[in-house]
BALUMTI-491049 format. One line per field, with one value per residue (C-alpha): x, y, z; residue number from 0; residue in three letters. Coordinates in nm, 2 decimals, padded with zeros to 4 digits. Layout:
// BALUMTI-491049
east	X, ...
north	Y, ...
up	Z, ...
num	NUM, ...
residu	ALA, ...
// end
This chain:
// BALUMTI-491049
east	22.61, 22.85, 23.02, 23.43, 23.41, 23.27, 23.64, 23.65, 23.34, 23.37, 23.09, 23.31, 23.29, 23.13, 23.36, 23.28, 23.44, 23.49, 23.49, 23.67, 23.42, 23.43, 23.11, 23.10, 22.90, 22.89, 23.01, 22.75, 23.08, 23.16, 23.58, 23.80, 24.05, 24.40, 24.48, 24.85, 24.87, 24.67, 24.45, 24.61, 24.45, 24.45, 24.29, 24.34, 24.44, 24.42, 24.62, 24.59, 24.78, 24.58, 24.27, 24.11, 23.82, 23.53, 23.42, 23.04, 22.76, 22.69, 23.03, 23.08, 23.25, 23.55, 23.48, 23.14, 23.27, 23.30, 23.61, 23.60, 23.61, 23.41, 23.56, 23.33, 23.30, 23.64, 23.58, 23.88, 23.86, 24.03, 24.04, 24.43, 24.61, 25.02, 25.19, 25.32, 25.67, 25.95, 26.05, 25.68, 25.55, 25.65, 25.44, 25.50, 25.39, 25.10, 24.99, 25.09, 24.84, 24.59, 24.59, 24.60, 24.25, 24.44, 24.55, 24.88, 24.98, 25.25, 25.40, 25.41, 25.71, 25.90, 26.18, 25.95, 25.87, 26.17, 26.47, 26.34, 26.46, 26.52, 26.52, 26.91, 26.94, 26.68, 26.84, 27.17, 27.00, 26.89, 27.17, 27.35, 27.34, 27.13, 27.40, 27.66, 27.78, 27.63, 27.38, 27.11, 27.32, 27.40, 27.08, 26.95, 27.27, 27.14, 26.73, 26.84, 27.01, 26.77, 26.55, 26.74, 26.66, 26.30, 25.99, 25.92, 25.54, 25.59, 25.72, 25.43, 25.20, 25.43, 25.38, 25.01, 25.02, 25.23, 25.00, 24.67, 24.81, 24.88, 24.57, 24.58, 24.35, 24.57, 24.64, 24.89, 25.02, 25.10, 25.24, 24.98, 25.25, 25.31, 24.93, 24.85, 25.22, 25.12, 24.76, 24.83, 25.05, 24.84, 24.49, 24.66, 24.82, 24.47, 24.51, 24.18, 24.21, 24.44, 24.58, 24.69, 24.93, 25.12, 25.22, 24.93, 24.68, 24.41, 24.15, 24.27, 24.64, 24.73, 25.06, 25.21, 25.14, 24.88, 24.69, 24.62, 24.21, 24.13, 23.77, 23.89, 24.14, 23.91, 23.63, 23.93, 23.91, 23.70, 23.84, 23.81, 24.04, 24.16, 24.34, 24.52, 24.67, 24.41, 24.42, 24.12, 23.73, 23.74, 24.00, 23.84, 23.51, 23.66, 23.85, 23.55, 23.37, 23.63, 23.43, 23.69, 23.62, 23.80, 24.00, 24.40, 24.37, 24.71, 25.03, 25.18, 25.37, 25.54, 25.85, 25.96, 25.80, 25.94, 25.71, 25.63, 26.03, 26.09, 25.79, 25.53, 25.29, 25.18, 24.84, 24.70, 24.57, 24.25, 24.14, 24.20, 24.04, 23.69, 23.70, 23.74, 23.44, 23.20, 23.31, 23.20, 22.86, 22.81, 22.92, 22.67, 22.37, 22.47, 22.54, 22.44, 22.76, 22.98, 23.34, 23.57, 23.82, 24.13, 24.37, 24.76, 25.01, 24.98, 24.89, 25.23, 25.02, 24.68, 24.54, 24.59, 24.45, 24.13, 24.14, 24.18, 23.85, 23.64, 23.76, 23.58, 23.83, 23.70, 24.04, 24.43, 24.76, 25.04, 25.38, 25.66, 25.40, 25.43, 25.80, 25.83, 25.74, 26.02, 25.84, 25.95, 26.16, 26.43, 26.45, 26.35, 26.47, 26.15, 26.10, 25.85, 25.81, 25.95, 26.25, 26.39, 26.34, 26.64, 26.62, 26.37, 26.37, 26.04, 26.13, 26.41, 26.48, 26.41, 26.48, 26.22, 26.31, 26.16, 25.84, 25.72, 25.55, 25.31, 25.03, 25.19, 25.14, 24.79, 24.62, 24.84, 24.98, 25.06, 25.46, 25.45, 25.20, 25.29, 25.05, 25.25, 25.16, 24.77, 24.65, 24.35, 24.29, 24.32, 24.10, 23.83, 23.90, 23.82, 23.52, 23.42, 23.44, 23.35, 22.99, 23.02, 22.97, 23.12, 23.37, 23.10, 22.90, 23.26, 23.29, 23.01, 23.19, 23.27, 23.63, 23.77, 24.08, 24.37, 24.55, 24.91, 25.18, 25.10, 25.18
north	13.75, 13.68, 13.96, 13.97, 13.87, 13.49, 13.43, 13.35, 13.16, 12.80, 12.59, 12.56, 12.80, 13.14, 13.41, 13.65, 13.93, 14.04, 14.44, 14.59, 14.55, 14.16, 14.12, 13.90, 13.99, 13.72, 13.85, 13.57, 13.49, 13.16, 13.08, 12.82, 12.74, 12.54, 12.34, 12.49, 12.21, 12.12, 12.44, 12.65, 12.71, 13.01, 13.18, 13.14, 13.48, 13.55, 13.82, 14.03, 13.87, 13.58, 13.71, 13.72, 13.93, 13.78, 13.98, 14.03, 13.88, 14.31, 14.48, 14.86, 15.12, 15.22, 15.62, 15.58, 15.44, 15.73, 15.65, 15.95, 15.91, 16.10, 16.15, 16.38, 16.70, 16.60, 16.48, 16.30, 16.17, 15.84, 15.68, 15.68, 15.82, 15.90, 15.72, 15.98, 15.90, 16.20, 16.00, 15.99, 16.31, 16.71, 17.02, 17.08, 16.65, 16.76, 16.99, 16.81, 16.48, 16.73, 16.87, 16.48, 16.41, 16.21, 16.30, 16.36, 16.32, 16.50, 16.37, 16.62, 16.47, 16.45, 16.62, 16.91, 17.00, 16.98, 17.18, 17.47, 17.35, 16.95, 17.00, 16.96, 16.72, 16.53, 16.58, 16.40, 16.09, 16.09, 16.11, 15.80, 15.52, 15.21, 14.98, 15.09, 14.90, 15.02, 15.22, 15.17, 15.21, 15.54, 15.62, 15.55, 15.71, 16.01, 15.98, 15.93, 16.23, 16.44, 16.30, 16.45, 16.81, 16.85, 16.93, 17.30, 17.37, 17.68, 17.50, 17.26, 17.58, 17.68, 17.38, 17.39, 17.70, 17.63, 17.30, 17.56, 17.83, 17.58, 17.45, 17.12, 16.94, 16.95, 16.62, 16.59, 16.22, 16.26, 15.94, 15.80, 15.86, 16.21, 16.34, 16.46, 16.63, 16.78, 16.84, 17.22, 17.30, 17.06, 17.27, 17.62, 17.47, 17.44, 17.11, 16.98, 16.57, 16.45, 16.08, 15.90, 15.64, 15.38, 15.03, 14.94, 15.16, 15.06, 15.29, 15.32, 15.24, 15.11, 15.22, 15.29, 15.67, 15.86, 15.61, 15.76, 15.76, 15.84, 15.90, 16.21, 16.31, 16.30, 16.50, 16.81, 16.81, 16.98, 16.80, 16.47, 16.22, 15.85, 15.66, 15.32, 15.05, 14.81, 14.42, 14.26, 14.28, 14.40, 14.67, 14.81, 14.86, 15.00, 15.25, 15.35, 15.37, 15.69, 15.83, 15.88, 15.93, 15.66, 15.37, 15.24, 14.87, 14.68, 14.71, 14.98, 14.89, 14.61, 14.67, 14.89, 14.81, 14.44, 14.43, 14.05, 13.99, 14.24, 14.18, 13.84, 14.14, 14.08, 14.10, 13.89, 14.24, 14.10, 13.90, 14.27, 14.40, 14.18, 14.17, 14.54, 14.59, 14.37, 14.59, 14.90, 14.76, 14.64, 15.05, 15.14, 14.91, 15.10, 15.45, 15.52, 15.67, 15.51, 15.50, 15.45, 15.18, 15.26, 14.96, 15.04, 14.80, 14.50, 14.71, 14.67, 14.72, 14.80, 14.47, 14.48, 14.81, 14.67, 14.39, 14.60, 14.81, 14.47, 14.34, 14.72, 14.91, 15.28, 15.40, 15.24, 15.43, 15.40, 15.40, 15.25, 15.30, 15.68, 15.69, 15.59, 15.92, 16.19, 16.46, 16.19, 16.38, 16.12, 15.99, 15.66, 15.65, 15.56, 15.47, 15.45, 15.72, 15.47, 15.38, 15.59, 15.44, 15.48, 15.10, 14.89, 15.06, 14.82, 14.99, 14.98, 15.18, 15.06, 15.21, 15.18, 15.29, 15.58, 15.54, 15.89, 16.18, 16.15, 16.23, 15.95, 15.70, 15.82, 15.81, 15.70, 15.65, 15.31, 15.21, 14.88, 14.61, 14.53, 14.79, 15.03, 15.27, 15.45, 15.32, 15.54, 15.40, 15.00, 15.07, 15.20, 14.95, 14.65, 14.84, 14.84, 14.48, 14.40, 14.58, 14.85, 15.19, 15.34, 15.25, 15.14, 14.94, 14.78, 14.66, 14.36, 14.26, 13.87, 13.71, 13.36, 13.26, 13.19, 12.85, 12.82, 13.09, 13.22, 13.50
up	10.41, 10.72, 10.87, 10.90, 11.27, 11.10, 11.05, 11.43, 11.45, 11.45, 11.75, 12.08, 12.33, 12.36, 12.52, 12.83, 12.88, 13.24, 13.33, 13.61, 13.87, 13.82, 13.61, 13.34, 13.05, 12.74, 12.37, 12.20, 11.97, 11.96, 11.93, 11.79, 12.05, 12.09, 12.36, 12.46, 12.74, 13.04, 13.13, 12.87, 12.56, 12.27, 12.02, 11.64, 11.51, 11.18, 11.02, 10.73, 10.46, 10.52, 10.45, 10.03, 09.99, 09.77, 09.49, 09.48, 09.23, 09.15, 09.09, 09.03, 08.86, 09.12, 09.03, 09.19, 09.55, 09.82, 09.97, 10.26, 10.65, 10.83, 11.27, 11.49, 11.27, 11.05, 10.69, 10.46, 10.17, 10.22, 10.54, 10.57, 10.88, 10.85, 11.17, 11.41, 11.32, 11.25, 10.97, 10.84, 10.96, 10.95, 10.98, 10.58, 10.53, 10.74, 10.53, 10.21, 10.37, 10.45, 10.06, 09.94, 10.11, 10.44, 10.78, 10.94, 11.27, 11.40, 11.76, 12.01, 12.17, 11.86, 11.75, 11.55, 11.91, 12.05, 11.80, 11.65, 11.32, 11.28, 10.89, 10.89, 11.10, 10.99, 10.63, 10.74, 10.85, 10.52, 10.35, 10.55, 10.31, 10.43, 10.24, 10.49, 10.76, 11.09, 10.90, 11.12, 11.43, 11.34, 11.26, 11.64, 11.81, 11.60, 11.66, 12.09, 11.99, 11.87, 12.13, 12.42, 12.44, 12.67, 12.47, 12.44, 12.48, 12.26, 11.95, 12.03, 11.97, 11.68, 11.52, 11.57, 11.41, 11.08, 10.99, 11.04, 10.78, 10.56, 10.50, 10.77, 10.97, 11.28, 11.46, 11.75, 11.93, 12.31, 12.49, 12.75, 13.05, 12.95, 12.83, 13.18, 13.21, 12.85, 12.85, 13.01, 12.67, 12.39, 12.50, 12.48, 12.11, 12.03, 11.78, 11.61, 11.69, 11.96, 11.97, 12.30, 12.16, 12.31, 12.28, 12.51, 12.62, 12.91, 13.02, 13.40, 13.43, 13.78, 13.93, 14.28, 14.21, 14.09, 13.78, 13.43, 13.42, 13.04, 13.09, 13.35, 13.09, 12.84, 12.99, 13.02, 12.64, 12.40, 12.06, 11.95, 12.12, 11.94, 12.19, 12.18, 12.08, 12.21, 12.06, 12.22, 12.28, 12.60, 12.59, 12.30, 12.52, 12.80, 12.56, 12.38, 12.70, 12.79, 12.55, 12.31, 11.93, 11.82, 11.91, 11.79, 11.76, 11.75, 11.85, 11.60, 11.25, 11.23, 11.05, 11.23, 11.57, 11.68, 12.00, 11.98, 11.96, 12.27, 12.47, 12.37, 12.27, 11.93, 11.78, 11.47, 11.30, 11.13, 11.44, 11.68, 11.40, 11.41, 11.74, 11.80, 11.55, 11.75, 12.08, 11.89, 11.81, 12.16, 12.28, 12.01, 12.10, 12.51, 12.38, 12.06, 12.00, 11.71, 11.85, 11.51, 11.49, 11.37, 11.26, 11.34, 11.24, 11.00, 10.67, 10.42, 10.06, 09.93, 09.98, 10.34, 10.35, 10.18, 10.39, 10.74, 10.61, 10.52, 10.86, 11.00, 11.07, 10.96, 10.90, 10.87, 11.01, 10.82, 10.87, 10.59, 10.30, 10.38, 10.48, 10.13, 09.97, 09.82, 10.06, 10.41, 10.63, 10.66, 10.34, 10.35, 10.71, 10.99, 11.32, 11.59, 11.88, 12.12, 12.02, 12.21, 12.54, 12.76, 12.89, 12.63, 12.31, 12.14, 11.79, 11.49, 11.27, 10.90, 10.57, 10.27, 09.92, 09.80, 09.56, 09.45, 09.54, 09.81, 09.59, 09.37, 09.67, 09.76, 09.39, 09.20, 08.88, 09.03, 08.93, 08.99, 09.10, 09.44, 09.64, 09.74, 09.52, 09.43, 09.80, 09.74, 09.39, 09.45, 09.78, 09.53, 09.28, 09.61, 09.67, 09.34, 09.29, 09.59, 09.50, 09.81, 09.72, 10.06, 10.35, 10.60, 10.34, 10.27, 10.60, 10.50, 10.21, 10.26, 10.36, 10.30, 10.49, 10.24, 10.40, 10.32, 10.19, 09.85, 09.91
num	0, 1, 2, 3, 4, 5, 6, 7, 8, 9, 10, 11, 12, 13, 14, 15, 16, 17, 18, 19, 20, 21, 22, 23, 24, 25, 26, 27, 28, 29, 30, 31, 32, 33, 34, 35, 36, 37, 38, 39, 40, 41, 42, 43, 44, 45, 46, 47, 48, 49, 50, 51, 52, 53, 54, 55, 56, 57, 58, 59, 60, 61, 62, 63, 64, 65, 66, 67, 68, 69, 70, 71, 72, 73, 74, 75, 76, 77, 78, 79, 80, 81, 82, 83, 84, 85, 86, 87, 88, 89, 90, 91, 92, 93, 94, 95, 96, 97, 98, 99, 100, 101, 102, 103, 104, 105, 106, 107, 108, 109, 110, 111, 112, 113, 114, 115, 116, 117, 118, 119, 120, 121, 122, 123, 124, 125, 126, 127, 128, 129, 130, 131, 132, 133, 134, 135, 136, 137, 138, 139, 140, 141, 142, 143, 144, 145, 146, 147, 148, 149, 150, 151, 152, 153, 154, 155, 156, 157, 158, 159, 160, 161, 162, 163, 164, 165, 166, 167, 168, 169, 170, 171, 172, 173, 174, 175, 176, 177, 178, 179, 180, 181, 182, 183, 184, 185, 186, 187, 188, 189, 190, 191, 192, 193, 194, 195, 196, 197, 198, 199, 200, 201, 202, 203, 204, 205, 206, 207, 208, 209, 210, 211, 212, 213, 214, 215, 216, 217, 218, 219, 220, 221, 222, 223, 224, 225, 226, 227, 228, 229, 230, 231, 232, 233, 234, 235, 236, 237, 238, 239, 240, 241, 242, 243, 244, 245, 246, 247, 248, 249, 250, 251, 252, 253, 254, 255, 256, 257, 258, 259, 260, 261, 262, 263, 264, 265, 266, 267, 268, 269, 270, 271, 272, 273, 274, 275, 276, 277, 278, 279, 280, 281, 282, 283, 284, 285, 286, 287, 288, 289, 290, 291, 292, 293, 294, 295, 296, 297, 298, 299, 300, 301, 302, 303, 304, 305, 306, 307, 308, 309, 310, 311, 312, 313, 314, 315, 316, 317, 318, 319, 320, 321, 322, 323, 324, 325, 326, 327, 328, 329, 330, 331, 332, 333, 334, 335, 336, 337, 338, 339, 340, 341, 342, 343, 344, 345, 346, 347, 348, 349, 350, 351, 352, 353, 354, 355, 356, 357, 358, 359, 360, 361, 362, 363, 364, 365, 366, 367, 368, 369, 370, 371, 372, 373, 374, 375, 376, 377, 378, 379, 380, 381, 382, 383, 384, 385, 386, 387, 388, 389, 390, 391, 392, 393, 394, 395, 396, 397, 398, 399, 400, 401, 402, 403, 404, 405, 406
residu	UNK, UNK, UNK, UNK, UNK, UNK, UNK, UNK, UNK, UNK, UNK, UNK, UNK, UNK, UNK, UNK, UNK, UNK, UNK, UNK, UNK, UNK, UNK, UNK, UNK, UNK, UNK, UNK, UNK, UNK, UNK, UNK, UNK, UNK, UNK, UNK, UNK, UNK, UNK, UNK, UNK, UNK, UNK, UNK, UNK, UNK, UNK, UNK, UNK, UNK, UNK, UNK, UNK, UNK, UNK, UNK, UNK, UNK, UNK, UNK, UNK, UNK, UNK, UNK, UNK, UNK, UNK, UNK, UNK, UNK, UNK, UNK, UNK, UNK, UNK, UNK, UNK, UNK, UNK, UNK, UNK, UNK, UNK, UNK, UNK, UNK, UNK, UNK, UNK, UNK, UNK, UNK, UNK, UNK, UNK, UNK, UNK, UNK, UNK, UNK, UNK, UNK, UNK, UNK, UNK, UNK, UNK, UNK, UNK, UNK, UNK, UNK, UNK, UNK, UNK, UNK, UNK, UNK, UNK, UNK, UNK, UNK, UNK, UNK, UNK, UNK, UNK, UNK, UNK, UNK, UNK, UNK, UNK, UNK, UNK, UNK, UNK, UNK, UNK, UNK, UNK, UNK, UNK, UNK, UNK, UNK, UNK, UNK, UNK, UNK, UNK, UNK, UNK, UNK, UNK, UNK, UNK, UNK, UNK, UNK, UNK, UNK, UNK, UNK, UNK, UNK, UNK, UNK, UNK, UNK, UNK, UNK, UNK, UNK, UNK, UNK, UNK, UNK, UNK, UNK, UNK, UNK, UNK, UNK, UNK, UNK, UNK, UNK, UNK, UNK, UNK, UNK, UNK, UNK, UNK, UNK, UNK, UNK, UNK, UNK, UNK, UNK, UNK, UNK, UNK, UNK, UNK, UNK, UNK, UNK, UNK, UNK, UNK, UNK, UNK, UNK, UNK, UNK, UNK, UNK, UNK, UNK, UNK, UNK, UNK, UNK, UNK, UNK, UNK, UNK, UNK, UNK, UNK, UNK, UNK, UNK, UNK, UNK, UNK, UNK, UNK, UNK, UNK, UNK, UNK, UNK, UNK, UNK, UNK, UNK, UNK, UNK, UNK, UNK, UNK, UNK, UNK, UNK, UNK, UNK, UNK, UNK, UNK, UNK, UNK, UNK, UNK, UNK, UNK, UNK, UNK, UNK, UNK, UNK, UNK, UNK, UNK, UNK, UNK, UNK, UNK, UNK, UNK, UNK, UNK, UNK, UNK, UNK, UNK, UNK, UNK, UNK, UNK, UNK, UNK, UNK, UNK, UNK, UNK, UNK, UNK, UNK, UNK, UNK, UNK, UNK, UNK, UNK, UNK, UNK, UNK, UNK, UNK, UNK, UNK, UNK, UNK, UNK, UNK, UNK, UNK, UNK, UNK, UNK, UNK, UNK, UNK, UNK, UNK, UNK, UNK, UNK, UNK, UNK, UNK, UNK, UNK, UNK, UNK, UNK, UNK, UNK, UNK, UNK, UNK, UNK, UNK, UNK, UNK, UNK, UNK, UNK, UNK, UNK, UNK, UNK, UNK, UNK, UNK, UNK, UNK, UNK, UNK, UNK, UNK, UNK, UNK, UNK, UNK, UNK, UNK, UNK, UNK, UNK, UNK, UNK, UNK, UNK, UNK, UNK, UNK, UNK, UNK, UNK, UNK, UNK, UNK, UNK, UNK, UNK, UNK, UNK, UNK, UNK, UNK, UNK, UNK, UNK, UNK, UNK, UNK, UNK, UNK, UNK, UNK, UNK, UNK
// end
């Protein structure tokens, strides 16, 4: 059966990918490309919602599939990750993913660790009605707001600590131009999985001054690190040779993250996907160290969900999907951490209705049949048909490419 990356496998050229020392080392995948114009060509992405998943000749029953993720010495029991978003993520959702079998992660420059209590203020944005003129205007002005006050290492530890007594797996985000500024105050917090999360995210960042070198950073910490986002082959290898336990791959939601509209940075989430896969193959053929994928962006219902896992990620972060929930900080109300830049803001702010409880969005009862309800379940119920009986083995299942909008 052909793997996910097939979908980018048509006879023209085989790709190399060159490392930082000039060296050119061939991938063995063979690419479809467009001619742009003379000497410019590109890749055919694919994304997501384009993607059907082909249900096997030997189907099973969906309460036999193991749907858990497994990071370093961390065990889930769905591969879903809550975007490190203050209108997605609190100490008490923390927790409340953490009961529900998923992870939350809680940004360390966010306003939890910057106010000793944001409930209030976080309660007024909810209460501003997304029908109103200016809504979302207001809602920024409020989020810069909120975003002004400097980060206070001991709430950071504060935090730390509420998520721990109530039962959490502890995950913070740090920004990849702040984690060396940060790393003195996220050690002595003590967190158990740190995220490096950015837009983009090399692994040696050139600059005037001194450069950001992961793989040092890295070595400094004693938890398991996922850092990102990465889009392409190459990037993916360097990132997972940092030795980090995992890698982000994409550009970050995209509701409520317009990057390809402020930047030209965009990436065609199943195609990152693939190609990220066959870069964590190639570090475990070097290593023997499996470096996880972790999709980010692209995921809006269960089916892409299914679809991001087929393609290999090992686990999805989501952003809206959560926001959604009654226990959402905001209400309905979600952003990304970097919207508030001072001069480029790369993020909106969006407003999703609510669906339910949290446990209500993660197994269900399902209120409707557009996905956005009972992720855990319909992820089960794709395995099932699919004939896979865990997340890895789901990764083989076998893709068509759906031509056209049906969707």
């Amino acid at each position: 059966m052909a793997p996910a990356l097939a979908l980018t496998a048509f006879p023209n050229r085989c790709v190399d990918v060159v490392d930082a020392a000039g060296s050119s080392h061939p991938t063995g995948v063979a690419v479809a490309e467009t001619q742009i114009g003379l000497g410019k060509s590109a890749r055919r992405g694919y994304r997501l919602a384009e993607l059907d998943i082909v249900p096997s000749r030997r189907t099973r029953n969906p309460t036999e599939v193991d749907t858990s993720w497994q990071i370093d010495a961390l065990r889930f029991d769905s591969p879903i990750v809550a975007a490190p978003s203050d209108g997605v993520v609190s100490p008490a959702t923390a927790v409340a993913m953490s009961n529900a079998g998923a992870l939350g992660v809680l940004h360390s420059e966010g306003v939890w660790c910057r106010h000793e209590d944001p409930a209030p203020a976080l309660a007024e944005i909810a209460g501003i009605d997304p029908a109103a003129e200016g809504a979302a205007v207001e809602v920024l002005d409020r989020v810069h707001s909120l975003g002004r006050p400097e980060v206070r290492p001991e709430l950071v530890k504060a935090r730390v600590a509420e998520m721990r007594s109530g039962g959490a797996t502890v995950a913070l985000a740090v920004s990849p131009g702040l984690v060396e500024a940060s790393l003195e105050a996220i050690l002595a917090a003590e967190p158990d999985l740190l995220v490096i999360e950015g837009t983009v995210v090399s692994a040696e960042h050139v600059s005037d001054g001194e450069p950001l070198n992961l793989k040092r950073v890295l070595r400094r910490l004693e938890v398991p690190t996922i850092v990102g986002g990465c889009t392409s082959y190459s990037a993916a290898l360097h990132l997972m040779r940092t030795g980090a336990a995992g890698v982000l791959v994409g550009v970050g939601p995209g509701r409520v993250g317009p990057t390809r509209n402020v930047l030209g940075i965009g990436a065609a989430s199943a195609t990152a996907i693939a190609d990220a896969r066959a870069a964590r193959i190639r570090h475990l053929d070097e290593t023997g160290v499996y470096c996880h994928v972790i999709a980010h962006g692209g995921v809006r219902n269960s089916g892409d969900l299914a679809a991001a896992i087929c393609c290999g990620a090992d686990a999805v972060v989501l952003g809206d999907l959560l926001a959604a929930a009654t226990e959402a900080p905001a209400g309905g109300w979600t952003w990304a951490h970097r919207s508030d830049h001072p001069t480029l803001p790369r993020s909106r702010v969006e407003h999703v209705t609510t669906n339910g409880p949290l446990q209500q969005i993660l197994h269900g009862p399902a209120v409707g049949a557009d996905g956005t309800t009972n992720l855990v379940g319909a992820l089960a119920r794709s395995m099932a048909f699919a004939g896979h009986v865990s997340c890895k083995d789901f990764q083989k299942a076998e893709l068509l490419v759906a031509e056209g909008d049906f969707r």
